[in-house]
Residue, then its C-alpha position, 0 to 999 in steps of 0.5 A: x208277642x214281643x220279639x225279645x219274649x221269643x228270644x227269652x223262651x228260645x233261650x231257655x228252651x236250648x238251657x233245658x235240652x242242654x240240662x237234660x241230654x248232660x244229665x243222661x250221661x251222667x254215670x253213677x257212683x257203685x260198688x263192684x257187686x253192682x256193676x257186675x249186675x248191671x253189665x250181666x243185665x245187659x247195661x252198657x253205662x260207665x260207672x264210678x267205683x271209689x277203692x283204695x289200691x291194696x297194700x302189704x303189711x309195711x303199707x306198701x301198693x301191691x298188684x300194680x301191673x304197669x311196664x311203659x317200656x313194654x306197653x305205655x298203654x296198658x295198666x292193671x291193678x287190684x283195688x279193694x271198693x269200699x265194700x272190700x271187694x277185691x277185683x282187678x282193674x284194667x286200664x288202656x288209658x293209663x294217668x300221665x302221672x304214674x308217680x302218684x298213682x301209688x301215693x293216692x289214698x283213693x282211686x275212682x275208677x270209670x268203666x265197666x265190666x268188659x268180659x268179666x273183668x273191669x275196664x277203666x277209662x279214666x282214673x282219678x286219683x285223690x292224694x294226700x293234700x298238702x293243704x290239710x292243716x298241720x300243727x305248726x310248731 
């Protein structure tokens, strides 16, 4: 067997084994009822939950707990999953963008359930996009 053949088959034998062990840590997408299952059957992978922050009549976010001047890094705030559960949300970790954590139209929270209440470690935040199309007048 030629050399570079060796290398070929070495090459894509580090290609797999990367493949597999990032595939392992890859965390799926639920709702709250789901991972409040799995935390209570003993299952300690991260989760994606995607909600929306709730509002009140005038449209406004409500239940945001978050004093930097208090603890910088402690956040917590209802979100509403797409089955309209309701559960707060604690982070310890808060985004460095806290002015657009209350514009964002969804939020994916990653974590679990710690304790029965659920903790994220990360927040992403999609936003109203500028670059939508709007009707040019």
């Amino acid at each position: 067997m030629k050399i570079s053949h060796l290398i070929g088959i070495v090459v894509i034998a580090i290609a797999i084994g990367i493949i597999v062990s990032s595939a392992g840590n890859a965390s799926q997408y639920v709702n709250f009822k789901t991972a409040k299952t799995m935390a209570t059957n003993g299952e300690t992978d991260k989760v994606h939950i995607v909600g929306e922050l709730t509002k009140n009549e005038a449209k406004e976010v409500v239940g945001v707990e978050y004093e930097p001047l208090r603890d910088a890094n402690y956040l917590s705030f209802t979100l509403i999953d797409e089955n309209k559960e309701i559960q707060k949300v604690v982070c310890y970790n808060p985004p460095p963008a806290m002015q657009d954590f209350k514009k964002s139209e969804k939020v994916v929270v990653i974590g679990k359930y710690q304790n029965g209440v659920f903790v994220a470690s990360e927040i992403l935040m999609k936003c109203p996009s500028k670059y939508e199309e709007k009707e040019l007048k």
